[in-house]
NUTI-587271 format. One record per residue: x, y, z of N, C-alpha, C in turn; residue number from 0. Coordinates in Angstrom, 3 decimals. Layout:
residues N
> X/Y/Z/X/Y/Z/X/Y/Z/NUM
...
This chain:
residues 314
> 86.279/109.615/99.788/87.654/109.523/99.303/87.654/109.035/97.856/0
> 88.771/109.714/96.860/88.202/109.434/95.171/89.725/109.158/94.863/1
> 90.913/109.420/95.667/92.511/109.434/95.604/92.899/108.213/95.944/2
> 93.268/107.428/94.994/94.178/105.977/95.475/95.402/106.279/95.488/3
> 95.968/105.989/96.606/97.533/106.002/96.679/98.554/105.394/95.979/4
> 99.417/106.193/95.131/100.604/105.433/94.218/100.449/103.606/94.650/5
> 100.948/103.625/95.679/101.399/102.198/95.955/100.149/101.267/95.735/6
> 99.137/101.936/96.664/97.737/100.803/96.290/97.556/100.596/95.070/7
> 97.731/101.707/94.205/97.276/101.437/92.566/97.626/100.121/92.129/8
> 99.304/100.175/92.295/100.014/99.479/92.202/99.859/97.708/92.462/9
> 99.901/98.082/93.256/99.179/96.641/94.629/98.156/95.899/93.918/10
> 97.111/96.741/93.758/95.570/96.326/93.379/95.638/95.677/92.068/11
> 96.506/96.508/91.380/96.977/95.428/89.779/97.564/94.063/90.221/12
> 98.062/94.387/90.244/99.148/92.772/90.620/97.961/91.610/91.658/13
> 97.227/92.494/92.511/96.194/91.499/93.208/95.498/90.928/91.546/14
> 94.564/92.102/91.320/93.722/91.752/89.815/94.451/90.024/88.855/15
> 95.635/90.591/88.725/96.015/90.174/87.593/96.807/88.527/88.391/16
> 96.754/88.498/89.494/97.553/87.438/90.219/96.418/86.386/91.019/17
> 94.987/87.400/90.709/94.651/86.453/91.807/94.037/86.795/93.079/18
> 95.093/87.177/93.847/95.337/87.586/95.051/96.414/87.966/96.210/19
> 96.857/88.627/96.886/97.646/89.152/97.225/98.335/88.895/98.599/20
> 99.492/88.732/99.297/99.543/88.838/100.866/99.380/89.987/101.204/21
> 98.775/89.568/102.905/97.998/90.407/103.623/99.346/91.249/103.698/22
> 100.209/90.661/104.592/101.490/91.735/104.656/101.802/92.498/103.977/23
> 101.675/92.104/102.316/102.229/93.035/101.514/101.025/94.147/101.570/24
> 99.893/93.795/101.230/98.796/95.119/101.235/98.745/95.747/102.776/25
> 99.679/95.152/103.599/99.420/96.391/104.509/100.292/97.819/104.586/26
> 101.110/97.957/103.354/102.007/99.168/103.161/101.156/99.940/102.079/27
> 99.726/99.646/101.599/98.930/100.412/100.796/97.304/100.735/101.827/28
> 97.176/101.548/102.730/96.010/101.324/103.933/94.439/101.895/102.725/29
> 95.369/102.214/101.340/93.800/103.354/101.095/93.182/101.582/100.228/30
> 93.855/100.620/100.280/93.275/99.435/99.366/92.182/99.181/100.101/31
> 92.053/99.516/101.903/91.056/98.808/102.042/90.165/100.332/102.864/32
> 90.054/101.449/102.460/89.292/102.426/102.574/88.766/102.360/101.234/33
> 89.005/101.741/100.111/88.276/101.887/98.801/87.898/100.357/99.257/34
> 88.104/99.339/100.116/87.454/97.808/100.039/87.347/97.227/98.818/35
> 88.794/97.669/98.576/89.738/96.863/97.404/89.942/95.533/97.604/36
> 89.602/94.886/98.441/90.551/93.429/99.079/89.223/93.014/100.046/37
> 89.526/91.622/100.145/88.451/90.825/101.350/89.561/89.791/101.829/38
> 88.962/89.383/102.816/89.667/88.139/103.125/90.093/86.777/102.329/39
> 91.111/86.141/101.989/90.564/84.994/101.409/90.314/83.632/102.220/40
> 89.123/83.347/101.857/88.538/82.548/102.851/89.314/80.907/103.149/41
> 90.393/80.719/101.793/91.110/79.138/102.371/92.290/79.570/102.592/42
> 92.876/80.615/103.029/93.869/80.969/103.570/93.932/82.322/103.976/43
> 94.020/82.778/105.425/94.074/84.039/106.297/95.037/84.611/105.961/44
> 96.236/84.268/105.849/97.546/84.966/105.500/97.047/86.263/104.190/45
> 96.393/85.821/103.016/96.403/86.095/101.852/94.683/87.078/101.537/46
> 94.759/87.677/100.830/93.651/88.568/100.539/93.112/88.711/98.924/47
> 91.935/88.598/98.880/91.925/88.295/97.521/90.981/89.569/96.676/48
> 91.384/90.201/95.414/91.171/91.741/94.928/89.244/91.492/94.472/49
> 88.663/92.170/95.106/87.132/92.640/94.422/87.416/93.325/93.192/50
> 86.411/92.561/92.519/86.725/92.665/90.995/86.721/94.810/90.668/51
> 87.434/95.345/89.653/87.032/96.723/89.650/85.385/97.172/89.283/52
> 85.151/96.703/88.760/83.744/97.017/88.099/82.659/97.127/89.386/53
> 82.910/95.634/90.293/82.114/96.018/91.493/82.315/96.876/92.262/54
> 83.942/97.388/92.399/83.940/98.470/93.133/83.621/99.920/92.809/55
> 84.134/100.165/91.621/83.252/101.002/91.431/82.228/101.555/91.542/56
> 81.120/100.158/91.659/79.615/100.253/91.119/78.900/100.830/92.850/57
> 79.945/99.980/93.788/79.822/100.199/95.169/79.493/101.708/95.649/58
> 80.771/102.530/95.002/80.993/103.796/95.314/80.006/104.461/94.468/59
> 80.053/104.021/93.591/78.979/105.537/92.334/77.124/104.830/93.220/60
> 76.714/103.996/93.627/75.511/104.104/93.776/75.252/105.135/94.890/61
> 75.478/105.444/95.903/75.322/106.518/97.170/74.967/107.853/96.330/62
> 75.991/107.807/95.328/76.234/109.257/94.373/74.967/109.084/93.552/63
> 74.261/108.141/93.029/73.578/107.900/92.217/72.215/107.849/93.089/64
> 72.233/107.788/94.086/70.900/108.267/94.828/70.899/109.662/95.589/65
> 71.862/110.141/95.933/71.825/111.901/96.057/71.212/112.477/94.643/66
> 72.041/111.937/94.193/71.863/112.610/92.375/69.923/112.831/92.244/67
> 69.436/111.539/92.595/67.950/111.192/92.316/66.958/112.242/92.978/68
> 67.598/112.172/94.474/66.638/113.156/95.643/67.092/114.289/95.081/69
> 68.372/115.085/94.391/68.028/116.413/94.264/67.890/116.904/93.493/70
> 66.839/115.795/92.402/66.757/116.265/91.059/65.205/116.153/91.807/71
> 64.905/115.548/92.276/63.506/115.715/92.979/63.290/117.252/93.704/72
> 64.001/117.539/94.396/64.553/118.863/94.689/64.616/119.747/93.593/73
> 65.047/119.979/93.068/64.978/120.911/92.109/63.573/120.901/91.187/74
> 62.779/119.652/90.695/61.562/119.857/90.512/60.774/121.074/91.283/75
> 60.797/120.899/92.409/59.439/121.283/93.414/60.425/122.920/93.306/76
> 61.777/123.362/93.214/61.987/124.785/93.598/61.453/125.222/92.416/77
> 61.494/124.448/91.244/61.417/125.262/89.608/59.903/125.792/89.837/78
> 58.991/124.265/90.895/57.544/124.609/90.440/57.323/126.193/91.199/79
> 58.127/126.257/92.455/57.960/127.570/93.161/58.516/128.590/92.757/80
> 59.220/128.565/91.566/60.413/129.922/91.159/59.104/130.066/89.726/81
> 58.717/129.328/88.950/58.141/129.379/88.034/56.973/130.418/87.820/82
> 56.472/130.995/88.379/55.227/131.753/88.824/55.890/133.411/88.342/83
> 57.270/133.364/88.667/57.789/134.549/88.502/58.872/135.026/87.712/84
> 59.186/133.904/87.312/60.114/133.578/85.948/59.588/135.159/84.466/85
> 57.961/134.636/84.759/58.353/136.008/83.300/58.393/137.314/84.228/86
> 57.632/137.489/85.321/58.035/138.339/85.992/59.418/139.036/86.045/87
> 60.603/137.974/86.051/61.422/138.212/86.121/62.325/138.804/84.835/88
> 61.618/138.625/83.761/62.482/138.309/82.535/61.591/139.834/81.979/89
> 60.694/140.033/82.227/60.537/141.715/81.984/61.403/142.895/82.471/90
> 61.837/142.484/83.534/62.584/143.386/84.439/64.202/143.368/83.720/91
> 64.530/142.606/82.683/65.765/143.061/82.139/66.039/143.660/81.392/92
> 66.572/144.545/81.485/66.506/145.323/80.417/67.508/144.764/78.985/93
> 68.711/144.057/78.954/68.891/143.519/78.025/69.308/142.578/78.276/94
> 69.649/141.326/77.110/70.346/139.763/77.381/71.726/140.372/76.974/95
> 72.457/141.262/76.183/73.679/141.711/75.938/74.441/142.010/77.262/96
> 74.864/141.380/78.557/75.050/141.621/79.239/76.232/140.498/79.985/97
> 76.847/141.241/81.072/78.498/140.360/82.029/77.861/140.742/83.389/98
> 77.722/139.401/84.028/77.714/139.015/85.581/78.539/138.536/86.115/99
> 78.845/139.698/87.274/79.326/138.878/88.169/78.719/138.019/89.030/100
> 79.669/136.857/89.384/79.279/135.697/89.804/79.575/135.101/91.385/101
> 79.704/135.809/92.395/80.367/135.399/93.416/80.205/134.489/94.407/102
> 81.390/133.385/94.546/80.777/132.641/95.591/80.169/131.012/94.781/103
> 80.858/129.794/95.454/80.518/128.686/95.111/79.268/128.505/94.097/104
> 78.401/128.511/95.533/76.558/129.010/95.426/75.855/129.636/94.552/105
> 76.027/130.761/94.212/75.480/131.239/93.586/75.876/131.218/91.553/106
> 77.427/130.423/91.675/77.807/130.283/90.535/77.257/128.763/90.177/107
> 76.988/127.984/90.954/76.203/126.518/90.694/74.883/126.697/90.547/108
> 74.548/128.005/90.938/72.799/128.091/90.705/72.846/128.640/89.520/109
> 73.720/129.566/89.316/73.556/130.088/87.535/74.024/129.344/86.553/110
> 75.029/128.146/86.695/75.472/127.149/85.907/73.865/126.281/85.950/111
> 73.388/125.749/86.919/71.975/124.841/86.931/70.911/125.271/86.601/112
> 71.096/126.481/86.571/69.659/127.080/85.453/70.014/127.061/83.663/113
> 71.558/127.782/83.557/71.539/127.791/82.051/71.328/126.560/81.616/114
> 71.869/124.893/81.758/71.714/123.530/82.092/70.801/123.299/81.619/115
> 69.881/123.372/82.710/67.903/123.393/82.716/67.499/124.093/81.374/116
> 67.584/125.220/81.100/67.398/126.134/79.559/67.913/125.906/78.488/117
> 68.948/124.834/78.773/69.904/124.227/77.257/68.920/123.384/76.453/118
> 69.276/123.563/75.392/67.927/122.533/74.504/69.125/121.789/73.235/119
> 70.140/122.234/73.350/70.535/122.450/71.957/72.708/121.380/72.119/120
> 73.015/121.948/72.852/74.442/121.475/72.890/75.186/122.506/73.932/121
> 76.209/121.565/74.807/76.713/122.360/75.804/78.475/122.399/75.412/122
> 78.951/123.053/75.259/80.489/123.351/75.480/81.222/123.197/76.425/123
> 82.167/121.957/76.776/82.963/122.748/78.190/84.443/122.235/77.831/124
> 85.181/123.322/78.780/86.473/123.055/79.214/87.215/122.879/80.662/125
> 87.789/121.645/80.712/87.697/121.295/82.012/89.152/120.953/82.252/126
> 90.021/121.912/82.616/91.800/121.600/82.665/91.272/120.806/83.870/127
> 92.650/119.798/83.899/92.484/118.854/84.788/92.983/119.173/86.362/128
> 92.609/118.700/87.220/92.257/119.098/88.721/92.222/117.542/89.711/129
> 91.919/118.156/90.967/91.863/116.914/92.068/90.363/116.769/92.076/130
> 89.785/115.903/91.473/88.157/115.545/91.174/87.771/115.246/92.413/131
> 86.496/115.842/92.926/86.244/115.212/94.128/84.926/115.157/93.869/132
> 84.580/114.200/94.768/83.245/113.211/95.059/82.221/114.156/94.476/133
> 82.265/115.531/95.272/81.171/116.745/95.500/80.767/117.167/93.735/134
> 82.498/117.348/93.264/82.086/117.766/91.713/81.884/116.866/90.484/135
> 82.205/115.507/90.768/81.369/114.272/90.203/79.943/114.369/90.369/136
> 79.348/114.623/91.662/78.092/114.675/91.842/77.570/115.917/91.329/137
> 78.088/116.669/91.161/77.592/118.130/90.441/77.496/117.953/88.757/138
> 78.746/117.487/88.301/78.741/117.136/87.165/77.452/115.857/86.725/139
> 77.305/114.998/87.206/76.127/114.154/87.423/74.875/114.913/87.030/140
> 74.700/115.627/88.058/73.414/116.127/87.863/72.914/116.986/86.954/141
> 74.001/117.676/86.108/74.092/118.326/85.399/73.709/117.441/84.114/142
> 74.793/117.149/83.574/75.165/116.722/82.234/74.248/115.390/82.453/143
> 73.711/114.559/83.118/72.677/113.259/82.807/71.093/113.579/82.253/144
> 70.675/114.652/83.042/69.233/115.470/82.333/69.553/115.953/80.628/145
> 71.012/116.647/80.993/70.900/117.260/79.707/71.280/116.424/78.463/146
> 71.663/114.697/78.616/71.686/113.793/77.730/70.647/113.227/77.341/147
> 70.040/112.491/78.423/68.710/112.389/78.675/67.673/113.179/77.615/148
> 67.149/114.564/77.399/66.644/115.614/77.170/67.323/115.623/75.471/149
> 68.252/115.202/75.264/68.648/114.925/73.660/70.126/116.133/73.205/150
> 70.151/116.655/74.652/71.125/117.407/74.063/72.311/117.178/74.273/151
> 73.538/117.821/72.958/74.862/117.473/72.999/75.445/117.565/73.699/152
> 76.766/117.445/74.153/77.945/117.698/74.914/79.104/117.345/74.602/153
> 79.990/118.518/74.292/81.431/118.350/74.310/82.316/118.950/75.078/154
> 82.744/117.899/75.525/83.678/118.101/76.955/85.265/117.887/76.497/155
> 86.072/119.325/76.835/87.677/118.885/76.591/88.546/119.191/77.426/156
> 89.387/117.813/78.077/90.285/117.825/79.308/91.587/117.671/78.552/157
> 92.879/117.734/79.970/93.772/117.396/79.145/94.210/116.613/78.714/158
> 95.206/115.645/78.165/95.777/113.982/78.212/96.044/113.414/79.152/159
> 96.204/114.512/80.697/96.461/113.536/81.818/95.015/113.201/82.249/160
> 93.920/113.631/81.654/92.930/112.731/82.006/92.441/111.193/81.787/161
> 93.588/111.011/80.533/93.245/109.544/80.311/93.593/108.858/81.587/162
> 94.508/109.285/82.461/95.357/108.963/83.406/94.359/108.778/84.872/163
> 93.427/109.842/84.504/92.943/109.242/86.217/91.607/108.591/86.566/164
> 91.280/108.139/87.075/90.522/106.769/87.461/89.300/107.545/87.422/165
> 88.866/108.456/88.292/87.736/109.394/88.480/87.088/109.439/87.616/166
> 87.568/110.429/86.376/87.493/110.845/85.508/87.102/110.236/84.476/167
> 87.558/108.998/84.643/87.153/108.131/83.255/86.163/107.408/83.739/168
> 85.520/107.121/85.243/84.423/106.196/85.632/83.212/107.592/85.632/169
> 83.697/108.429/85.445/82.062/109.857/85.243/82.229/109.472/84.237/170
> 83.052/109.397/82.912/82.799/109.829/81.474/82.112/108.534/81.327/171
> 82.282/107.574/81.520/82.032/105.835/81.359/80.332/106.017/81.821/172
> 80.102/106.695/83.025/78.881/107.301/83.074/77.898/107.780/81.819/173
> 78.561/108.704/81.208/77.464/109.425/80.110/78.126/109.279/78.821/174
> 79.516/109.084/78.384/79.652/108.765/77.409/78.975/107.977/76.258/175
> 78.451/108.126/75.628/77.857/107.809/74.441/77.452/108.890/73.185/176
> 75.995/108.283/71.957/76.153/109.188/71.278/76.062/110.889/71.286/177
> 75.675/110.957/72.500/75.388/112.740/72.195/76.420/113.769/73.401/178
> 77.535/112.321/73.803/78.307/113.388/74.697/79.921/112.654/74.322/179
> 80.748/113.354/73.970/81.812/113.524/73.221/83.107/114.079/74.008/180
> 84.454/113.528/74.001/85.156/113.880/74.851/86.647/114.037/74.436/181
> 87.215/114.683/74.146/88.596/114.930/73.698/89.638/115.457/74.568/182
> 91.031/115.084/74.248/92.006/115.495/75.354/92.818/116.295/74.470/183
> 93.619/117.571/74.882/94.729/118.045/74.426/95.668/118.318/75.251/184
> 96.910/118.773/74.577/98.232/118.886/75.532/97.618/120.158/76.850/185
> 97.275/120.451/76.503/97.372/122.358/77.124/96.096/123.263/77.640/186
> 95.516/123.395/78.549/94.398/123.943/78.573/94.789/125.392/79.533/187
> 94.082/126.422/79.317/94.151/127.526/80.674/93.450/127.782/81.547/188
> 92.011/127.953/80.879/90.812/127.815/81.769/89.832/127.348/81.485/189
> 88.801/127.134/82.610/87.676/126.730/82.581/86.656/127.472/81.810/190
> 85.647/126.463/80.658/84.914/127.541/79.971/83.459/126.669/80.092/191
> 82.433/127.006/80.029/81.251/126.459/79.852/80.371/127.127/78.824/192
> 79.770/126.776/77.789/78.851/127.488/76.913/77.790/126.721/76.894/193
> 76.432/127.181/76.742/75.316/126.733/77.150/74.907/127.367/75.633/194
> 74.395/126.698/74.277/73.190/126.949/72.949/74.066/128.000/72.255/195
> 75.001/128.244/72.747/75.456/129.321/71.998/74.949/131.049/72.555/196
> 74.566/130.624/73.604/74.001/132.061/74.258/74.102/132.410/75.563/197
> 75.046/131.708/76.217/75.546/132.047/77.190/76.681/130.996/77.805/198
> 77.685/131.966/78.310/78.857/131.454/78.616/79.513/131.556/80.150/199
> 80.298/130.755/80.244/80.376/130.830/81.947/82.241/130.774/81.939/200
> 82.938/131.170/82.367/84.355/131.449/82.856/84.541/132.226/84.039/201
> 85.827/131.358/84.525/85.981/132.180/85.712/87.225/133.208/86.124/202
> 86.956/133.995/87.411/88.104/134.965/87.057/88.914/134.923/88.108/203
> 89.266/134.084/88.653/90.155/133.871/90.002/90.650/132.231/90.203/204
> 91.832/132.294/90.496/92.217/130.505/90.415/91.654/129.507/91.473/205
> 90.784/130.219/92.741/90.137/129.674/93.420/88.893/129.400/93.394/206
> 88.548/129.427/91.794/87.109/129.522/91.263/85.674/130.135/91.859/207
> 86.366/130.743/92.513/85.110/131.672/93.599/84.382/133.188/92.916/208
> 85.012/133.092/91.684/84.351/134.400/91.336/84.426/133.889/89.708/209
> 83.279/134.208/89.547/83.449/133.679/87.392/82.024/134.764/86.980/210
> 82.096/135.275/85.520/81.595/135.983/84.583/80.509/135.156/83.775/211
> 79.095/135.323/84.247/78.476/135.015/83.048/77.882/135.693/82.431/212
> 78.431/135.230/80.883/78.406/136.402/80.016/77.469/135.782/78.822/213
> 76.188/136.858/78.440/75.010/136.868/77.261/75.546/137.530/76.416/214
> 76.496/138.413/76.372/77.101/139.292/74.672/77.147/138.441/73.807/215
> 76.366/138.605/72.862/76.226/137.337/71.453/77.996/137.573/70.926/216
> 78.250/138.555/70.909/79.831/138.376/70.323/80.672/137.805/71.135/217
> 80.983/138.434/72.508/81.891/138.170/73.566/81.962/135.763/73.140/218
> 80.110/135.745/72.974/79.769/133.848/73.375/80.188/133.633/72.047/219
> 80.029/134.545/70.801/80.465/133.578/69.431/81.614/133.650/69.176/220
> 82.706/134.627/69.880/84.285/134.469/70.109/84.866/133.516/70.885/221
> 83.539/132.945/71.632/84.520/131.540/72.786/84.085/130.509/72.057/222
> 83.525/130.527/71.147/82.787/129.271/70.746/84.054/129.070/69.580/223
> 84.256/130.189/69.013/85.531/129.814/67.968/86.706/129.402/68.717/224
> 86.884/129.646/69.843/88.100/129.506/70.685/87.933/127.571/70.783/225
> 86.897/127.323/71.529/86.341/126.398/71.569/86.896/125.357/70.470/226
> 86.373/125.785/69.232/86.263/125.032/68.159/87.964/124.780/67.404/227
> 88.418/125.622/67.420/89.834/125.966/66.976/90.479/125.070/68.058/228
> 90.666/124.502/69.790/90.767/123.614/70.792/90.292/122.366/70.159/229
> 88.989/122.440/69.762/88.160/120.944/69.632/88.937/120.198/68.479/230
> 89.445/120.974/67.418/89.815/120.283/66.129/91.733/120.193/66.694/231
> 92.302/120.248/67.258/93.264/119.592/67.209/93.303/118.797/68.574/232
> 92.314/118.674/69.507/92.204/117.714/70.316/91.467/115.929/69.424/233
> 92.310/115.642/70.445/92.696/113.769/70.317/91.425/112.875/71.178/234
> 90.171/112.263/70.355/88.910/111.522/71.044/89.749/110.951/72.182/235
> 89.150/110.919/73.416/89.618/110.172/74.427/89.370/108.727/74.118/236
> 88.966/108.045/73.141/88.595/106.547/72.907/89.972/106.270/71.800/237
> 90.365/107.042/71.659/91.354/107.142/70.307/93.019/105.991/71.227/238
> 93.237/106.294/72.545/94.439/105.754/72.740/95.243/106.522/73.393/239
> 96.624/106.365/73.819/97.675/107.204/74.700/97.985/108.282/73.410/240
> 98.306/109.225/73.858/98.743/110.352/73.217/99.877/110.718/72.832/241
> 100.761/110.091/74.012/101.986/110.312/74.120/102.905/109.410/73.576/242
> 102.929/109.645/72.159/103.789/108.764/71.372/105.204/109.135/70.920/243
> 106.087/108.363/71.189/107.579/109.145/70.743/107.357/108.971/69.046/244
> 108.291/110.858/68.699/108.647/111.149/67.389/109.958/110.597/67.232/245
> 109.403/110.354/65.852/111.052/109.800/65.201/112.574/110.705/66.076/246
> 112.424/111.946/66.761/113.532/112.489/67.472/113.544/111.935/68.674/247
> 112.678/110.943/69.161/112.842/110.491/70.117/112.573/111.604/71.287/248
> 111.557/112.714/71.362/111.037/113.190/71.830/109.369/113.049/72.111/249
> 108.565/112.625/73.089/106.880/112.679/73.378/106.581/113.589/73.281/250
> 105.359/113.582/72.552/104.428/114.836/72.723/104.380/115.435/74.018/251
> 104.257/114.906/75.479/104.522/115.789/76.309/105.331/116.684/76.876/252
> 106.773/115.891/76.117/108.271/116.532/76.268/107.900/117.766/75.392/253
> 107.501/117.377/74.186/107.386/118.480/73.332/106.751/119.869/73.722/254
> 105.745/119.626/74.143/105.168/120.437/74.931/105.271/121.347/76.499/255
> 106.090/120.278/76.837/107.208/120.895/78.063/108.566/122.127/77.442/256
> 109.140/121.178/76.252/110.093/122.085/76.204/109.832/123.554/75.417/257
> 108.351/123.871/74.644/108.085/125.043/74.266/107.577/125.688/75.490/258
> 106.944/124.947/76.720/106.907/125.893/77.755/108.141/126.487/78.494/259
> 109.380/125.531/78.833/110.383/126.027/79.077/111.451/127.240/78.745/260
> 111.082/127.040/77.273/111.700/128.122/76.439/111.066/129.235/76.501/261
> 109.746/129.557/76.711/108.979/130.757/77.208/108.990/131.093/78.081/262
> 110.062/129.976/79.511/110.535/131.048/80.453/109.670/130.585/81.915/263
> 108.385/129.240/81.884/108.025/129.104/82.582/108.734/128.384/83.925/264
> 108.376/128.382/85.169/109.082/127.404/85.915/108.315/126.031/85.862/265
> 109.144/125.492/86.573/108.044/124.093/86.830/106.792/123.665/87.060/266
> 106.614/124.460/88.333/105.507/124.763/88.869/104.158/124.860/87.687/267
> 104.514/126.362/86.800/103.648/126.841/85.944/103.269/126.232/85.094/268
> 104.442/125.108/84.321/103.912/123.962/83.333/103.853/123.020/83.807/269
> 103.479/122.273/85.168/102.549/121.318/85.766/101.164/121.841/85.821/270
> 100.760/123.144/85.747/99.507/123.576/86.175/98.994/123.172/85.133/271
> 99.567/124.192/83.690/99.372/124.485/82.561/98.904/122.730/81.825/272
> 99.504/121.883/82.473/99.390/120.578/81.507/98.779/119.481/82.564/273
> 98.409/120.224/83.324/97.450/118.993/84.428/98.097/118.037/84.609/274
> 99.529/118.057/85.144/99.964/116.850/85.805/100.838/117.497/87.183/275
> 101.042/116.337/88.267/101.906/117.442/89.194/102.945/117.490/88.905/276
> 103.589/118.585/89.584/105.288/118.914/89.818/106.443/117.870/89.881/277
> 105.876/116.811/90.607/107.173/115.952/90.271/106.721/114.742/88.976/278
> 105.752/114.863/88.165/105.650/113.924/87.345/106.220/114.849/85.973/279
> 106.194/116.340/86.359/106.478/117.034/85.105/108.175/116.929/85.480/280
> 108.506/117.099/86.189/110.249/117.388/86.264/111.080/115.768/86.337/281
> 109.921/114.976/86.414/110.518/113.465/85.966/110.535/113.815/83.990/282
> 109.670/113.789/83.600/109.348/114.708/81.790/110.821/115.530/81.394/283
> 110.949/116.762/82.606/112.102/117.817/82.211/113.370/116.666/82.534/284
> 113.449/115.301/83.164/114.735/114.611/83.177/114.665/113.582/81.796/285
> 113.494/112.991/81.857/113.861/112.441/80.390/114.105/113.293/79.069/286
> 113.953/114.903/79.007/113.898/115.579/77.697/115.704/116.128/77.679/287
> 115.735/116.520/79.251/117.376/116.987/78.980/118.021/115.325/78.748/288
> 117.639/114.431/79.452/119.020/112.946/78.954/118.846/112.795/77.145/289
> 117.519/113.122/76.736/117.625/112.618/75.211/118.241/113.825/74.472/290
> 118.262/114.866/75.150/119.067/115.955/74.681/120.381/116.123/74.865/291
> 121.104/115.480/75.869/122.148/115.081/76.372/122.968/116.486/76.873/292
> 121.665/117.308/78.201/121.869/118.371/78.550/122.253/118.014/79.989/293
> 123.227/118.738/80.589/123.779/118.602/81.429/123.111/119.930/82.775/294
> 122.675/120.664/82.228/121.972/122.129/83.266/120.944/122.078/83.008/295
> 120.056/123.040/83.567/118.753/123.698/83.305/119.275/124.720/82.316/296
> 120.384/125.296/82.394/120.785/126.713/81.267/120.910/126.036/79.910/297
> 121.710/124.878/80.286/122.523/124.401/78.828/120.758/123.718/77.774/298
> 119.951/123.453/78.904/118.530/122.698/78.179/118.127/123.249/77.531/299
> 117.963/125.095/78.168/116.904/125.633/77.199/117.650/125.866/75.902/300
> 119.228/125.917/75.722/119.731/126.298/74.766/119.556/124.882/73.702/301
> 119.492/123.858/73.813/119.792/122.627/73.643/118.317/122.466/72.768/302
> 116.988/123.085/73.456/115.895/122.608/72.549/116.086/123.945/71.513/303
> 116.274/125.017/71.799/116.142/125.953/70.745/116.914/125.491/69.384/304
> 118.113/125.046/69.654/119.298/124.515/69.046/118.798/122.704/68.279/305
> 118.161/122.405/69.269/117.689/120.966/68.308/116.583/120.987/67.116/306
> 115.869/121.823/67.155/114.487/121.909/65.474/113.355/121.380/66.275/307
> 113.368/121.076/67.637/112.263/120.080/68.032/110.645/120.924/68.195/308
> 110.943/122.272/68.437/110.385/123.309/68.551/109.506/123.646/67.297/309
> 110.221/123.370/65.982/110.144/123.934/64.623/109.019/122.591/63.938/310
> 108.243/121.745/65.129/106.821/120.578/64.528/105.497/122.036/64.607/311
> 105.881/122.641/65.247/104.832/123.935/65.576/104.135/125.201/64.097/312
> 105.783/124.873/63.160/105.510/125.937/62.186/104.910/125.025/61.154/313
């Protein structure tokens, strides 16, 4: 389990910052003590007192941190058995200018863990934000720690609601340092991975079960500009909240809500689009119509076209 519940979040601060907490009250948050957020306090039963975060954390990432170990041991001994036939294999192509399909969990984690393994140089990724789970922490782990390790770069770009979630920032807290780099922007679409500049990984279905890896030196030096053109107006994740009100008394996320609105999206589509859910974005669409002092969904979209708020873009 990697999901703390609104309320526990909640809870667990006020324990932190107080001390310690009543039992009664933490019993309307049950995930405080599936994460063994809380212990007893030992001079009074009534009351429960918060395990510091750092230990808990450290609790949960070691299990992960010894899978991680055995199947990097694992993967030694397959390379030593795949190795024998490796050039074997690499005669038989007829060119590297080439698009694979990729189908299937499996077989797209084995072609992501080989390009990985073959990186010498700097890795690219784009990672719109999602429900992180245990499985793809540990994937990400195994990945990106060799390839820091080994001297090579990494730049990784999520959106701003990643400053936001707990997961996310205890992997980066993981490898963050000098040779792996992390930026947030408003807006992402898809997932991209580039491996030296010579091969690229995207996928082509929203259930990530089918993705393209693609060797066309042009197809990889057109994502890399895509990439780069993303990287330079994304915000270092060490930099601070993002979401600062403009002198119109509009946030950058409003801002960014209301050019999606005006293009016609529903709700739904610009929660996806900006990695936050549905009701945290239409809490966003209530603070942008009150500072707009819009009364509909019709009268809103007319209201941002009509305000200049749109016109920070030109």
């Amino acid at each position: 389990m990697t999901e703390m519940c609104e309320q526990g979040g909640r809870l667990y601060a006020d324990a932190l910052r107080a001390g310690r907490i009543a039992r009664a009250e933490a019993e309307a948050a049950p995930c405080l003590l599936e994460f063994a957020l809380l212990h007893p306090d030992p001079d009074d039963p009534e009351w429960l007192r918060p395990v510091p975060a750092s230990v808990a954390l450290a609790q949960r990432l070691n299990p992960i941190e010894r899978e991680i170990t055995e199947r990097r041991r694992l993967s030694i001994r397959l390379a030593d058995v795949f190795e024998p036939f490796m050039a074997l294999s690499s005669q038989t192509e007829a060119t590297t200018d080439s698009i694979t399909v990729l189908e299937g969990g499996e077989r797209i984690n084995a072609a992501l863990n080989l390009a990985t393994a073959q990186c010498q140089a700097e890795v690219l990724t784009v990672q719109p934000s999602n429900r992180y789970s245990e499985r793809s922490l540990l994937r990400g782990l195994e990945r990106d720690r060799p390839l820091i390790e080994r001297g090579v770069r990494i730049r990784t770009l999520y959106q701003h609601t990643a400053r936001y979630n707990p997961e996310k920032l205890a992997y980066v807290g993981q490898l963050a340092n000098g040779k792996a780099e992390y930026r947030t922007i408003d807006e992402l679409v898809e997932r991209l991975i580039i491996c030296d500049e010579s091969v690229a990984f995207i996928p082509t279905r929203d259930d990530q079960q089918v993705a393209l890896e693609l060797r066309h030196p042009g197809l990889v030096r057109y994502l890399i500009k895509v990439f780069e053109f993303m990287w330079g107006r994304a915000v270092p994740l060490s930099a601070g909240a993002p979401y600062e009100t403009a002198p119109d008394g509009i946030t950058e996320i409003q801002h960014s809500i209301a050019k999606l609105l005006v293009e016609g999206h529903v709700d739904e589509a610009i929660a996806r689009r900006l990695g936050m859910n549905v009701r945290t974005c239409r809490a966003h669409i209530a603070k942008l119509a009150q500072a707009l002092g819009s009364g509909s969904r019709a009268q809103l979209g007319y209201l941002i076209a009509q305000s200049g708020i749109l016109d920070r873009d030109l």
